[in-house]
N, C-alpha and C positions, 0 to 999 in steps of 0.2 A: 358586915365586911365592906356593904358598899362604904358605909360613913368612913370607916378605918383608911382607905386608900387615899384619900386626900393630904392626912395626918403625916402617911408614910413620906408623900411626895415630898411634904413640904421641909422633914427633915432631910432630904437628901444631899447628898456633899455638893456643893456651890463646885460649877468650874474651875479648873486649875488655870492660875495666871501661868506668862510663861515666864521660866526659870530665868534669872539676870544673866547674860553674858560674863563670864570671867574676864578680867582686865588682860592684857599681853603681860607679860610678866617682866620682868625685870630683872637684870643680870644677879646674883647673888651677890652680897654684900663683898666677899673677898674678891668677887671679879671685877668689881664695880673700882675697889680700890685697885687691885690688877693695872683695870686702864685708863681709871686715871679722866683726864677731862678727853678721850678719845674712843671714838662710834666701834664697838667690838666688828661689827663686819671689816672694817679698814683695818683694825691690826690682823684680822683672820687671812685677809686677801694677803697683807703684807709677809704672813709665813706661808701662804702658798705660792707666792712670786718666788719665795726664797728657796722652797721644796723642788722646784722646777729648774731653779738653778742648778741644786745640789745633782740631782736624776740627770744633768747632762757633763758635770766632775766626773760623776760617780762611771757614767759611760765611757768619758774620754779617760779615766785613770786604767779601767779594766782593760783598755785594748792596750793600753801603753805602760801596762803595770812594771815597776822596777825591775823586779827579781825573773821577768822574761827576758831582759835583755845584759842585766849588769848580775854581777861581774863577767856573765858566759851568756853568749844569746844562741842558744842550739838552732833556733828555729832558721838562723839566719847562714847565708853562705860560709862558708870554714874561715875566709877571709876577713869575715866582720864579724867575725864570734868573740873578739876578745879585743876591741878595740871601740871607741866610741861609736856612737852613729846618731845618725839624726832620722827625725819621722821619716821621708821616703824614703828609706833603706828598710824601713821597719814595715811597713805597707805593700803587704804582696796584692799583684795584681797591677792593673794599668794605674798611670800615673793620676787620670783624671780622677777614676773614681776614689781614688783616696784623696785628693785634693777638694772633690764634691764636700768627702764624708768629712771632712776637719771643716770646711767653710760652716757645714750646719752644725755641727757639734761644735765651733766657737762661738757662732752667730747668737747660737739660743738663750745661753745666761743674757747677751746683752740685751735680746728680747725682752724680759722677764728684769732684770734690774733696771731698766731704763721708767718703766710704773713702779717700781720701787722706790726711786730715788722720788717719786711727787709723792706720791701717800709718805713717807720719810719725812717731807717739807708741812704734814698736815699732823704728825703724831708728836706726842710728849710725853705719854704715861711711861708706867715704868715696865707692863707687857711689850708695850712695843719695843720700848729699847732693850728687855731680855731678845726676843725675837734678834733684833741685828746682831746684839753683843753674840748672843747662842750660835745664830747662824754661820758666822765668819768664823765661829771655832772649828765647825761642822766642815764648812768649806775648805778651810785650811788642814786639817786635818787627812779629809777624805783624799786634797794634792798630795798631801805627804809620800803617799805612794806611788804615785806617778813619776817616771822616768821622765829625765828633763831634755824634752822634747825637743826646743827650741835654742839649747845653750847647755855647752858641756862643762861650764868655767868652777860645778860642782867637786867634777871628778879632779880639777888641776889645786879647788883648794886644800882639797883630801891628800894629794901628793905632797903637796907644799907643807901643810899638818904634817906627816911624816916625817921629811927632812928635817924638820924643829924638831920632833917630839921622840922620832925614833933615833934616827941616823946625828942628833946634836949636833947639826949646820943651820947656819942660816940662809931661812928660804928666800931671803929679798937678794940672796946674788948666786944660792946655788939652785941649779933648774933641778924639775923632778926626773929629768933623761939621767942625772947621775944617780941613782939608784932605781933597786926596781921596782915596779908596780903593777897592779893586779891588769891593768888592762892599756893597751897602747893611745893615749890623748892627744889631742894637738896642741900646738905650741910647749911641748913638751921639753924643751932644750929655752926656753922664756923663764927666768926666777920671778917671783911673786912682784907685781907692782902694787901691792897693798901697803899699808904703814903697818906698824909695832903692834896696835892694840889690837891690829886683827891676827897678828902673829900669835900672838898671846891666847885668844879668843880660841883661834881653828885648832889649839892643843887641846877642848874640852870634848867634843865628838871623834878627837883620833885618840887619843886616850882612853875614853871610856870602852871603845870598841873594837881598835885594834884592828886584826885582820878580818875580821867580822862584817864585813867589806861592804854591804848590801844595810845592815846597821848604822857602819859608820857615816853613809851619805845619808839614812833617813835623821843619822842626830846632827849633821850640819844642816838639815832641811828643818829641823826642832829648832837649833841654834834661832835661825833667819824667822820662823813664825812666831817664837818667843820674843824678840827684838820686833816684830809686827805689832803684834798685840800691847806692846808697850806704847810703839810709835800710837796705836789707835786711842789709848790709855789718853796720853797727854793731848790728842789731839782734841779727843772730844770734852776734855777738861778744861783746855783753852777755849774752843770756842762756846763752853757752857759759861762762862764768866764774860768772855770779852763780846759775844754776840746771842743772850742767853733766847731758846726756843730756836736755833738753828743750829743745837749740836748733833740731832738726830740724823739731819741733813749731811753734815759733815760728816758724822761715823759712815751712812750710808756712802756717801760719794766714795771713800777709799778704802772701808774693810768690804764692800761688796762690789768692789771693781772686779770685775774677772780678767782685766789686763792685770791689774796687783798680785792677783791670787794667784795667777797661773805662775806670773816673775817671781814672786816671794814664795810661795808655797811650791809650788810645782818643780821651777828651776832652783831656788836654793840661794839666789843673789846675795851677796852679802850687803848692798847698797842699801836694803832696808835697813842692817844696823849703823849706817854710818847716818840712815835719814830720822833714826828715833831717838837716835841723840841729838839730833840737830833741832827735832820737834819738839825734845824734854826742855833745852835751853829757851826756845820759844814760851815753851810755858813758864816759867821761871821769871821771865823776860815780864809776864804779867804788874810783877811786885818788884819789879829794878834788883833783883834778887842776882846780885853781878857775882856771888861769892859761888855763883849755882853756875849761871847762864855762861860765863867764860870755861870754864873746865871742862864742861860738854860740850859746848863746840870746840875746843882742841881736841878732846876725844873722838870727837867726830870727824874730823881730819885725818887722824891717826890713825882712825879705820883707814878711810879712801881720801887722797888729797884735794878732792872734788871740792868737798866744801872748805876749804883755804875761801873761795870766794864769796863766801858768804859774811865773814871774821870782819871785815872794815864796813858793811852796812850795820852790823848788829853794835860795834864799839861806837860808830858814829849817832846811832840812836839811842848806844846806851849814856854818851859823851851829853849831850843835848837835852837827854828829858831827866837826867840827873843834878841834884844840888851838891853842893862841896862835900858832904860826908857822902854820898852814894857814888859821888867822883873819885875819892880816895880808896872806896871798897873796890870799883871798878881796876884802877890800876894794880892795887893790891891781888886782885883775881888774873890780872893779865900778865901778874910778874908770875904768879903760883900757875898759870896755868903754860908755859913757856919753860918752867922748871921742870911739869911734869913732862910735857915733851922731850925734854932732853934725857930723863930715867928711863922713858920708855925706849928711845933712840940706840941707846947705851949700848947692848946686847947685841945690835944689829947693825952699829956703826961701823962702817969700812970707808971712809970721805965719799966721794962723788960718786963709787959707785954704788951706796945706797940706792940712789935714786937713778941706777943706770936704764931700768926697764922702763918704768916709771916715763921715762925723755922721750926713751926709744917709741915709746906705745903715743906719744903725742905725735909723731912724725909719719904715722901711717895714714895711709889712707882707705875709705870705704865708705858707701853708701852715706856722703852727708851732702847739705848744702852746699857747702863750699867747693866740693868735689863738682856738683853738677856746674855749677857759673865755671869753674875753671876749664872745665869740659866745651862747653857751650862758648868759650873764648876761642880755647886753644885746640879744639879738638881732640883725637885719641891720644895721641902724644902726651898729654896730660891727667890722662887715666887714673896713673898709680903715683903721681908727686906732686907733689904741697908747690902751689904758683906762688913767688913772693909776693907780687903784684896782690892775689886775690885776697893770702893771709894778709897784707897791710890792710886790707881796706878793712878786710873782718874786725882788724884791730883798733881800727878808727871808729866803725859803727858801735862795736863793741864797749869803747872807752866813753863814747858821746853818752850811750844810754846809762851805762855804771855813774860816770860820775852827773849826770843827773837827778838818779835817783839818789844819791848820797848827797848831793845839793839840797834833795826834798827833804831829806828824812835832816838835816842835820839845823834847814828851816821852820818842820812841822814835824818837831818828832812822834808821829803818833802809833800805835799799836799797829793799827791796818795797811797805814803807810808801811811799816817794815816788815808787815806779812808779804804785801804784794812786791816792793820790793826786792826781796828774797826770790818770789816766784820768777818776776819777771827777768832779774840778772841772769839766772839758770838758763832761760828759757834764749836770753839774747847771746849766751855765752855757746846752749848747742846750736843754736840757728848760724854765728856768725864764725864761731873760731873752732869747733867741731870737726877736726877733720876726719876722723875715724869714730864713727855715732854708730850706737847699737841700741835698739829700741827699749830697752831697761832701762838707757839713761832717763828717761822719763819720769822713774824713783825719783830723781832730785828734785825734781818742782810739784810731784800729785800731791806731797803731803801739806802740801802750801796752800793750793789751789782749793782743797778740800777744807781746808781752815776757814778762807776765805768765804766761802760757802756760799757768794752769790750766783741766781741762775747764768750768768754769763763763767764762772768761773764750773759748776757743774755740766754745762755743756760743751768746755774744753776740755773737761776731765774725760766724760764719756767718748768726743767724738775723736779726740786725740788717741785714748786709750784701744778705742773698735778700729783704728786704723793701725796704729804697733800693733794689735793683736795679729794681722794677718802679713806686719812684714815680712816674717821669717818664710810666709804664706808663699809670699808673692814670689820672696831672693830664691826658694828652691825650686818652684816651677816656672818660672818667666825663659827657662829656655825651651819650652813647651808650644811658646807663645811667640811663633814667627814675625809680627807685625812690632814685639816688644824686641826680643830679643836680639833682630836683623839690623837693628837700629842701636848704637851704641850709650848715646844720651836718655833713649827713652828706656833702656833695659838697665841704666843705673838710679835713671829717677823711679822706677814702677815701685821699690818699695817705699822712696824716699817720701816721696808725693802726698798720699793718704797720711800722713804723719803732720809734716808741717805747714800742707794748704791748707789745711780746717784748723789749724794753730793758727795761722796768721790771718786768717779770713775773720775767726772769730773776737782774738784782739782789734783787729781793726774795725768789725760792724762794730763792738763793743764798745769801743772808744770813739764812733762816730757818732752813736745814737747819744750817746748818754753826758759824751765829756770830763769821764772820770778815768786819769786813768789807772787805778787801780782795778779799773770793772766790778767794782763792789757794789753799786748800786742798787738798791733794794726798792719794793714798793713802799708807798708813803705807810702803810698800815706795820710796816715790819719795822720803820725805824732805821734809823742810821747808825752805822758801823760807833758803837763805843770807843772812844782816847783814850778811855781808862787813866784819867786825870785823879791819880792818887795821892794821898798826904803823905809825904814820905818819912812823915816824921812818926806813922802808922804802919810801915814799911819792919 
C-alpha cells in the first residue's frame, strides 16, 4: 500500500484555474438599433425627466380637473357655481398657500425640462425621438382634462360655435349674450374677433357634441392639440432638413414647453392652429413650393389676423430666392390664395362690421409695454388709453425693425434669415405696438424660436416661457402684495416685467457677443445654419 500512495497522488486533479470574467454585456441587437448612435443611460434619464414632468400635469390637472367645476362647480359658492372662474376662486383656503402650491407645481416640469432640452441637444436615435414624440402626447393628453385655469376664451369659442352651428347667425357680429348658454362668461356681449376658417373649424367639437357640454370643451381642447402635434410635425421636419441633428432639440424646445402645453393643451388656445399653419408654410417654404406656402399662410390668417404680418417677409423672400417660373407660380398662388379668402369671407360678410370687434380689441388696453412707458410719462391718467404720442413712436420702432429685416431677406434671401425674421417681427410687434398682450401671444413667435434651435434662441424659449408661465400668477395675487400693489406703475409692470426683461436681455447679450442677428449661432463643430441653395429646376 505504501508504494500504491505515491501513484494515487500523482493522478490527482491539478488545481482549478479561475473561471474568465464574463464581458459586460451589451444592449441587445433590437435595442442597440432602438438607440441608434446614443448612450442608452441618456435616453433612460431623458424619459425620466419626462416621467417627472408628466407626475406634476398629472397633479395640477387632478386638483383642477374640468368636470369639478364646468358646467356646475358645487363645491364653489351658489354665485360661482355656473359661471366661469379662475384658479383663486377655486382654491379654498388662504390666498398664500394656494399661490405657494401653483408656484411649485409650475416650477417643477420646468425643473426637469430644462436637463431635457441638453441631453435632447446630445440624442438622435430613433428611442430617443419615440420618448419626446410619445411624451408630448402623454403630456397633452393628461391637460386635456384640466380646467383652463388661466383663460376662459374656451368657454366663449364654444358659444360663438353655437351661434354658427345651432342658432344659423353669424358669430363675427352676433355675441353669445344673444342666446343662451350653459354657464355665465365674460365678454359675453363681445362677437368673435377670429376670421372664417376658425368659424368653420369651432363647428366640428360643437357639432359632434352638442349639449354634452363638458365634451364639447374637451373636443375644442382635441381640435387645438391636433393642430399641435401638426405644428410639431412640420416643425421637426424642417429643421431635420434645413439644420439636420438639431431636430430633436427643436421638437424638445416646444412640444415639451410646459408654458405651450399648459396654453395649448390645458387652455384650448386656438392660436396654436393659426401657428401650424404658419409652420406648414415654413416647411414648404423648404423647396420654393409657393403653390403650398401662400394658401397656408392666408389660411392662417383666416384663423387669427395676427399673422397678416408675417405675408410680406415670406412674399419678399419668396420674390428674391425665386427664378421666373417659381416667380410666376408664386403670383399665381397669391392670386389663388386671395380668392380663397374671399369664399371663405363670403358667409360672414356684413362691410366693416366684419371686423368691428377685431378694431375694437386693438384699442384696449392691459398689461403691455406700451402701457407701462405711457404710465411712466403720463401717470395714472393714462392707465386705461392708448397715448398717441407713445402709439407713434411704437409705430416708428416698429417700422425701422420690419422694413429692415425685409431689406435683409430681400438682399440675402436665406432660409434662416426668414425663420428669424418672422421670429423677430412678432416679437417687435408685441414689444412695441401691443397694447392689450396676454401671455399666449407668445404662440406667435415659440414656434419660430424652436425652428431656429440655437442655444440663444432655447434660452429665450425657456426663460421667456417660466416667466408667462407665472403671469396670470402674479396679475391675481399682486393685490396681496402691498409694496407692488400701493404703487400704480409697479402693480401694472409685476406681470409685465418677467416676460419681456429676459426677452430683451437675452436678444441683446445675444446680439452683442456674437454679432448675428439672427442669434443663430452655433459652435464651430455644429456647423452653420444651411441656405438651402437648391436647383430649382429639381424643385
Amino acid at each position: 500500500m505504501a508504494d500504491i500512495a505515491p501513484s494515487l497522488q500523482s493522478v490527482a486533479a491539478p488545481p482549478q484555474e479561475p473561471l474568465p470574467q464574463a464581458p459586460p454585456q451589451a444592449p441587445s441587437s433590437a435595442l442597440r438599433r432602438w438607440l441608434g448612435p446614443d448612450r442608452a443611460e441618456r435616453v433612460f434619464i431623458l424619459l425620466a425627466l419626462g416621467l417627472v414632468m408628466e407626475a406634476f400635469f398629472v397633479l395640477l390637472t387632478q386638483r383642477f380637473w374640468l368636470t369639478k367645476f364646468f358646467p356646475t362647480a358645487p363645491s364653489l359658492p351658489p354665485e360661482l357655481q355656473h359661471v366661469s372662474v379662475g384658479f383663486p376662486q377655486m382654491m379654498p383656503g388662504s390666498w398664500s398657500s394656494g399661490a405657494w402650491w401653483l408656484t411649485i407645481v409650475l416650477a417643477a416640469p420646468f425643473a426637469a425640462w430644462a436637463p431635457a432640452l441638453w441631453l435632447a441637444s446630445r440624442l438622435q436615435g430613433p428611442l430617443a425621438r419615440l420618448v419626446v414624440a410619445g411624451m408630448a402626447v402623454v403630456f397633452a393628453l393628461t391637460l386635456c382634462g384640466l380646467y383652463p385655469i388661466t383663460a376662459a376664451d374656451i368657454f366663449h369659442y364654444l358659444a360663438d360655435a353655437r351661434t354658427f352651428w345651432v342658432y344659423h347667425q353669424n358669430p363675427m357680429v352676433v355675441p353669445p349674450s344673444a342666446h343662451p348658454f350653459v354657464i355665465g362668461i365674460s365678454w359675453a356681449d363681445q362677437s368673435s374677433p377670429y376670421g372664417p376658417v376658425w368659424q368653420f373649424l369651432s363647428v366640428i367639437p360643437a357639432a359632434l357634441f352638442g349639449t354634452h357640454w363638458a365634451w364639447a370643451v374637451i373636443g375644442f381642447k382635441l381640435l387645438a392639440i391636433g393642430f399641435f402635434f401638426a405644428c410639431c410635425w412640420f416643425l421637426y421636419a424642417a429643421v431635420r432638413r434645413a439644420w439636420p441633428r438639431r431636430e430633436l432639440l427643436a421638437l424638445t424646445t416646444f412640444a415639451w414647453s410646459p408654458f405651450v402645453l399648459m396654453r395649448v393643451a390645458g387652455n384650448g388656445h386656438n392660436d396654436i392652429v393659426m401657428m401650424a399653419l404658419a409652420v406648414a408654410a415654413l416647411y414648404f417654404a423648404l423647396d420654393r413650393r409657393w403653390r403650398y406656402v401662400v394658401p397656408l399662410l392666408a389660411l392662417s390668417a383666416l384663423v387669427k389676423f395676427s399673422t397678416l404680418l408675417l405675408v410680406p417677409p415670406v412674399l419678399v423672400y419668396a420674390w428674391f430666392a425665386s427664378d421666373a417660373r417659381a416667380r410666376r407660380e408664386l403670383v399665381l398662388a397669391s392670386a389663388g390664395s386671395a380668392a380663397l379668402a374671399v369664399v371663405c369671407f363670403v358667409p360672414f360678410w356684413v362691410g366693416r362690421d366684419t371686423f368691428k370687434t377685431f378694431v375694437q380689441n386693438t384699442n384696449l388696453v392691459i398689461t403691455s409695454v406700451p402701457q407701462l412707458v405711457s404710465v411712466a410719462i403720463h401717470g395714472a391718467a393714462a392707465a386705461d388709453t392708448i397715448d398717441p404720442g407713445v402709439r407713434e413712436a411704437g409705430y416708428v420702432a416698429f417700422a425701422a425693425i420690419y422694413l429692415a429685416l425685409l431689406g435683409v431677406l430681400a438682399l440675402r434671401p436665406r432660409y434662416d434669415y426668414l425663420v428669424a425674421a418672422l421670429a423677430l417681427t412678432v416679437i417687435a410687434y408685441l414689444t412695441f405696438n401691443t397694447w392689450w398682450f396676454r401671455p399666449w401671444y407668445l404662440l406667435w413667435f415659440l414656434p419660430f424660436a424652436a425652428m431656429l434651435s440655437s442655444w440663444w434662441w432655447v434660452a429665450l424659449s425657456a426663460c421667456v416661457g417660466f416667466g408667462a408661465t407665472y403671469f396670470d400668477l402674479i396679475e391675481q395675487y399682486r393685490v396681496h402684495w402691498p409694496w407692488i400693489w400701493d404703487h400704480l406703475w409697479r402693480a401694472l409692470a409685476a406681470p409685465v416685467l418677467p416676460v419681456f426683461v429676459p426677452l430683451a436681455l437675452i436678444i441683446l447679450f445675444a446680439f452683442t457677443l456674437t454679432g448675428d442677428w439672427t442669434l443663430a449661432s452655433r459652435r464651430k463643430d455644429e456647423g452653420a445654419p444651411s441656405t438651402l441653395t437648391l436647383d430649382p429646376g429639381t424643385l
